[in-house]
N, C-alpha and C positions, 0 to 999 in steps of 0.2 A: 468428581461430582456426578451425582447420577441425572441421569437426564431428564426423567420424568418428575425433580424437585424440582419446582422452579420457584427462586428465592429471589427478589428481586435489591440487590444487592448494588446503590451510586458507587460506593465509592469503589468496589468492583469495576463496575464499568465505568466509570473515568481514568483508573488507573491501566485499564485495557486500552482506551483510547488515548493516553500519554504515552505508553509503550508501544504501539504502532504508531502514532506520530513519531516517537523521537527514534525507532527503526527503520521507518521510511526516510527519515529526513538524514541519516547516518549511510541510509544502501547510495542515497541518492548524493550526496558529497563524495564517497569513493566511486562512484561510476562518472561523476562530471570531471573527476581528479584525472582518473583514466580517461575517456575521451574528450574531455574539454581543458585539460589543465594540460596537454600537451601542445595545444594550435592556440594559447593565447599566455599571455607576458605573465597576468595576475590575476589568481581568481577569486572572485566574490559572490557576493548575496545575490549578485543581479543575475545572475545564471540559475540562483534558486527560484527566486519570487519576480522577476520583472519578464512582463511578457513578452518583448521587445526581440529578446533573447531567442527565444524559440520560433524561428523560421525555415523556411524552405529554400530561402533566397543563398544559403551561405552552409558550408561547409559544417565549419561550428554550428550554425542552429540544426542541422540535421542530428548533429553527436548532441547538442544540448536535448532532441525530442528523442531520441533512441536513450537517452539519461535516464528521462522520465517513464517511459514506458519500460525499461528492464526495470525499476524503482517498482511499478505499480505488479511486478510478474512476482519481484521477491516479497512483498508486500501480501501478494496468498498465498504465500509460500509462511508468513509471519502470522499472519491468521489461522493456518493450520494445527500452530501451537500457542497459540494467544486466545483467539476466541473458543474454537474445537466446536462450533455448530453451524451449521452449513447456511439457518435461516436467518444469522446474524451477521453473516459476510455484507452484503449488499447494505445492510444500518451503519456497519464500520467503515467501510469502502465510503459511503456516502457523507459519512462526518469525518473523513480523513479530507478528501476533496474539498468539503464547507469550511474548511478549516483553513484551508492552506490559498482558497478563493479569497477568505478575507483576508490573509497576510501577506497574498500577493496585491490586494487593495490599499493600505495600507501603507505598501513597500513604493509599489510603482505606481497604481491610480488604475481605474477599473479597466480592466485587458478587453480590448478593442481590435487587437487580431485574431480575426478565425485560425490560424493555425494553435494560439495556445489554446483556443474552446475546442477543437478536433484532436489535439492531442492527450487534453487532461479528461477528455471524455471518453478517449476511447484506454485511457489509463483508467479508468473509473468502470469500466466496462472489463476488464482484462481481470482487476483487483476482485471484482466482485465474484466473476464466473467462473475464473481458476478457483477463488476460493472456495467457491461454491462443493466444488465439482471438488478439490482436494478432500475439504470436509465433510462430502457425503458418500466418498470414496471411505474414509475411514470411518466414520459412523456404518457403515455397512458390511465392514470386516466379520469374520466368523468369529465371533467367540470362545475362546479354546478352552475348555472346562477339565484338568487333569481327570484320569480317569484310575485312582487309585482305588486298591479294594482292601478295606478295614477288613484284619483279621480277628478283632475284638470279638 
């Protein structure tokens, strides 16, 4: 797409924001598998969406906020090839989080420890600036225009 079109395309951008949900929400199952599904019997939903989960007090909540925040690193790493514009990271980043704020509502009932609002913000902050900084890393690439010469 060329950049200076701008077409303002929903179901585009819904299907952008289901595919980072459901890649976020997939990085973030194999990283809690790896460091959380090795220090506990059985693992569940409560490790995705209950904020309970996520502390400083325990072993596990430390692997459960290291989950999250490598989730939110691969995540502009996913924007790089999902969205591809550097001023859109921070709108996706932010309705990835508003999204996952009401299903952790929802799940467990509105999160009432500061370490899940310190973690999912500063995952919220990671998601947005890497991408930032990935995507205007590559919008800033050279151009490579061959340089053949018609003997016509």
């Amino acid at each position: 797409m060329f950049y200076g079109a701008v077409v303002w395309d929903p179901w585009l951008i819904v299907a952008q924001i289901v595919c980072l949900q459901c890649m976020y929400y997939v990085t973030l199952g194999m990283l809690l598998t790896v460091f959380v599904g090795t220090r506990v019997s059985r693992l569940s939903l409560v490790y995705f969406f209950d904020y309970v989960t996520v502390s400083t007090s325990t072993v596990t909540g430390w692997c459960v906020a290291a989950s999250f925040l490598l989730s939110s690193a691969a995540g502009a790493v996913y924007m790089l090839y999902l969205i591809e514009r550097s001023k859109k990271c921070l709108d996706f980043s932010a309705t990835l989080y508003i999204i996952h704020l009401f299903i952790c509502i929802v799940y467990g009932g509105w999160p009432s420890s500061i370490t899940w609002w310190i973690v999912n913000g500063t995952g919220i902050a990671v998601m947005a600036l890497l991408g930032e900084y990935l995507c205007m890393k590559r919008e800033l690439q050279e151009i490579k225009i061959p340089r053949y010469r018609s003997n016509v």
